[in-house]
C-alpha positions, 0 to 999 in steps of 0.5 A, spaced: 262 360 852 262 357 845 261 349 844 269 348 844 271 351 850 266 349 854 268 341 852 275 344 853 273 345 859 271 340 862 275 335 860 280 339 864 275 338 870 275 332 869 282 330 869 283 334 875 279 330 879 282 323 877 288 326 878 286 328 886 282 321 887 288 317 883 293 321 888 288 320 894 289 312 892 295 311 892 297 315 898 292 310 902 295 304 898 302 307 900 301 307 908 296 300 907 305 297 905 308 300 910 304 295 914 304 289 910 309 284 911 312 281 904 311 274 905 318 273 900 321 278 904 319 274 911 321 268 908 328 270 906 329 273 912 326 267 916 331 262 913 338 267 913 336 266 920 336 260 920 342 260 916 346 265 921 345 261 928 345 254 924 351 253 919 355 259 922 357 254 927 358 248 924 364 246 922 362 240 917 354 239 915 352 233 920 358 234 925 355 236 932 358 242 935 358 245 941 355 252 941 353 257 945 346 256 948 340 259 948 336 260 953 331 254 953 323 258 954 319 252 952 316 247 958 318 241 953 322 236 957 326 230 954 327 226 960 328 218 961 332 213 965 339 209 962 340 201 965 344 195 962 341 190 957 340 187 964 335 193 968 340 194 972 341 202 972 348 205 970 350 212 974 355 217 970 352 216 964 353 221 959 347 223 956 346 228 949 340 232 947 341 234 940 336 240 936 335 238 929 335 243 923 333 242 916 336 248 911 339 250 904 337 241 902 341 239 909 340 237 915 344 240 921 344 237 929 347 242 934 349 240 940 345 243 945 346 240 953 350 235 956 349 231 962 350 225 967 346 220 969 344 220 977 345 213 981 338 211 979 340 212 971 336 217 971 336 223 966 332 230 964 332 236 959 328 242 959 328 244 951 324 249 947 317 246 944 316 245 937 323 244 935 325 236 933 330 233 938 334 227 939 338 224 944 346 219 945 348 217 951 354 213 952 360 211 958 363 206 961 364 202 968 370 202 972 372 195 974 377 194 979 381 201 980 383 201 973 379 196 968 375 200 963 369 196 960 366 200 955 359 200 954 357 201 945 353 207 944 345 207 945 342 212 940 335 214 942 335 217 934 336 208 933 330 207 935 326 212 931 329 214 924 327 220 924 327 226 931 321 227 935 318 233 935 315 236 941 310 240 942 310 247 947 309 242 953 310 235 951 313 231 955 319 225 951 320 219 956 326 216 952 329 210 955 336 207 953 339 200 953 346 201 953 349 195 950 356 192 952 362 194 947 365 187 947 371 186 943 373 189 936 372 185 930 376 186 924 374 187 917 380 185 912 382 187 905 388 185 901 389 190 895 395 189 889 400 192 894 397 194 900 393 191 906 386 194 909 384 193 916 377 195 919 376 194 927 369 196 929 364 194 935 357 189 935 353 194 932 357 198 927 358 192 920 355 197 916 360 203 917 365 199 917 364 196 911 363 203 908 369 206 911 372 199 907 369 200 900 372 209 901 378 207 903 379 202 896 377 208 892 381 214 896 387 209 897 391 209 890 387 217 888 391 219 895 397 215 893 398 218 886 396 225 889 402 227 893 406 222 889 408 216 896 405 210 898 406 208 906 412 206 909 408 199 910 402 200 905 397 199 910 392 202 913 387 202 920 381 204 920 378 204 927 371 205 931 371 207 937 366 209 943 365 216 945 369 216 951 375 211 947 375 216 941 376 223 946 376 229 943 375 230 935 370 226 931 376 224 926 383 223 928 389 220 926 397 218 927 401 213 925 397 207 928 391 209 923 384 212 922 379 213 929 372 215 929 365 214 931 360 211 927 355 216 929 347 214 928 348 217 922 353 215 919 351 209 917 346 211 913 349 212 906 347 206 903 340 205 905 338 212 903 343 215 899 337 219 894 335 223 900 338 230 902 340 226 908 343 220 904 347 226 899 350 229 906 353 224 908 356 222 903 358 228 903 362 227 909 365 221 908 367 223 901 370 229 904 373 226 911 377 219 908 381 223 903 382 228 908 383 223 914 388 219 909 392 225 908 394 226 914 396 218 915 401 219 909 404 224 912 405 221 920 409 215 918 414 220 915 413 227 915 410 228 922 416 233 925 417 237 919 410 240 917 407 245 921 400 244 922 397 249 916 400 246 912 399 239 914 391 241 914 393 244 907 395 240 904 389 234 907 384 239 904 387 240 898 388 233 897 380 231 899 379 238 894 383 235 887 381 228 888 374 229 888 374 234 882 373 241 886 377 248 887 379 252 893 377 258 893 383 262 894 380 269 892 384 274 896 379 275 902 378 268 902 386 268 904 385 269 912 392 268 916 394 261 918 401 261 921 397 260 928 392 255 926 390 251 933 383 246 932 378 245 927 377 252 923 374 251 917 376 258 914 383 257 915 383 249 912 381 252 906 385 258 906 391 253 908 389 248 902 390 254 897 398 255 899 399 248 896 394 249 890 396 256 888 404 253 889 401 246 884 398 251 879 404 256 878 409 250 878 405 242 877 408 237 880 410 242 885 407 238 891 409 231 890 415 235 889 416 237 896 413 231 899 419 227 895 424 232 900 420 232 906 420 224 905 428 225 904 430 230 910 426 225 914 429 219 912 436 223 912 436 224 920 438 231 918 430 234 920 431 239 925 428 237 931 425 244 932 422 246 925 417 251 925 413 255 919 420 258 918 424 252 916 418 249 913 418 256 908 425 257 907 428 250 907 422 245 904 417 249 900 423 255 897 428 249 896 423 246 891 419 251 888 427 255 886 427 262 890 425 264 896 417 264 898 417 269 905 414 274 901 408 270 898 406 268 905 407 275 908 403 277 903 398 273 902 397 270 909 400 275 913 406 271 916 411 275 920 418 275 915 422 277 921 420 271 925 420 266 918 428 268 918 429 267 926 425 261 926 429 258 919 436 260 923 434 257 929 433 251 925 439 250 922 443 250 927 
């Protein structure tokens, strides 16, 4: 073998041993990843999570809901006693537990169980540890067989700014002064045309007084977005307690605006530059437009405009004056004909019926409030209307051609059942 092939040689040796160790490293590499978990990856799965059992159920940021619970495995309890401002103990108390998340920049509270307090005002929980937690309670006393005097809601979260976590055994004593309601005060504003009024209860200044300042702002952009004022141009914006203000967290009809001025909500002022302050802004700016809306229609329209197209038209209202857009992409355009309650999805899929139509032909919406307000006003609006006569007789009148089909189409309405309901209507 002569020098050449013999260095020839054994480089090719050479190369196949690193080839064998190379291919023997990887293979201990590859199953050594099977068996490691990605932090990045876990990190995202952790926080979809998240994401899926939290904001899924959520129909506002901010806004408890009731959801389906889960079991509670942990030993941690929340437990305490709720009395009057004089010691005495109040029974049938209703009284919240609350679990707090924080994701995505917000803060998410869900609702978690409901009970009444017993005859010594006592009250307990048993809730997962490790998890942050907060607790309302609220109710009022029978006096008499039929006098109600209401107690103003006492939030545990009031007494401590931020929601106790508890560990896997710890045990909360959370105990709650109910203070009596008394009676409403008044915050009053006189406007260039128009007249504000705010009533809330002792403890609740501050939410009226942000409810005073939005209501200033949103007022003339509301007006001016569906082209009407009030029939009496003045507004009423109320507090109430939990057990006046019912079922809803937001409600409205011709006699104004109600809500309750949760724990939470008054806190825009104080902290507006953290990511709560940011999300409660949110919901004021979204909820007083939306809210405001809905009083325009009800003081002249309320019989005339079906119920999508009354939440759509208070969607797209909140989206136009806070500079926003609906998504109205075709798989975002979900059926509304039979919208019942909060459905978030169907908001939205309704605000595009009045943006897409506003788009194609502007001035299209003040338009049609102008013939909703003339068919009101005429005695001439049909007791029954429903989608149909809305469709045909209101929204094709002024758009000059008839829309059964862009409902059809866009939002699955029944075409038959358009036209029976239009005849119907205007017999």
């Amino acid at each position: 073998m002569n020098r050449f092939t013999y260095g020839l040689f054994s480089i090719i040796l050479i190369g196949f041993l690193l080839f064998g160790c190379l291919q023997t490293a990887a293979k201990k590499i590859g199953s050594e990843d099977k068996n490691v978990t990605n932090p990045v990856k876990k990190l995202i799965e952790t926080t979809e999570d998240i994401i899926g059992k939290v904001v899924k159920n959520e129909t506002a940021a901010g806004t408890p809901e009731k959801i389906t619970k889960t079991e509670n495995t942990g030993n941690a309890k929340i437990s305490g006693t709720v009395t009057a401002e004089n010691g005495s103990a109040l029974s049938g108390m209703d009284v919240s537990a609350y679990e707090q998340y924080a994701t995505d920049g917000k803060i998410y509270r869900i609702f978690k169980e409901e009970k009444k307090t017993g005859n010594d005002g006592k009250f307990s929980f048993k809730v997962d540890g490790g998890k942050k937690y907060f607790i309302s309670a609220s109710g009022y006393l029978k006096i008499g067989e039929k006098e109600r005097k209401y107690y103003k809601d006492s939030f545990v979260y009031a007494y401590d700014e931020k929601p106790k976590t508890l560990g896997t055994n710890e045990n909360w004593t959370a105990n709650i002064v109910m203070k009596f309601a008394g009676e409403k005060k008044t915050f009053s504003v006189q406007g260039y045309g128009y007249s504000m009024e705010v009533k809330y209860y002792y403890g609740d200044e501050q939410c009226s007084r942000i409810a005073l300042n939005y209501l200033q702002d949103y007022y003339p952009k509301v007006k001016d977005t569906i082209g009407l004022k009030l029939p009496n141009e003045k507004i009423v914006f109320e507090f109430n307690t939990i057990p006046e203000q019912g079922s809803g967290d937001w409600t409205t009809d011709k006699d104004g605006i109600s809500t309750v001025c949760y724990p939470w909500t008054d806190k825009v002022q104080k902290g507006e530059e953290s990511s709560e302050g940011h999300q409660i802004k949110e919901m004021w700016e979204t909820a007083i437009p939306h809210e405001m809306t809905h009083y325009f229609v009800s003081g002249f329209a309320s019989s005339v405009v079906p119920y999508w197209a009354n939440e759509g038209l208070a969607d797209y209202t909140q989206f136009t004056i806070n500079g926003e857009t609906p998504d109205c992409s075709k798989e975002k355009l979900v059926p509304i004909e039979n919208m019942k309650g909060e459905n978030l999805p169907q908001y939205r899929s309704a605000a595009c019926v009045w943006y897409l139509l506003e788009q194609e032909k502007p001035g299209f919406v003040k338009a049609v409030m102008q013939k909703i307000k003339e068919t009101s006003e005429s005695g001439k609006a049909p007791k029954k209307s429903g989608s149909g006569y809305f469709i045909k007789g209101i929204l094709s009148s002024v758009y000059g051609s008839d829309l059964k089909m862009f409902f059809v189409k866009n939002w699955g309405f029944d075409a038959n059942k358009i036209e029976s309901e239009y005849a119907e209507a205007a017999k």
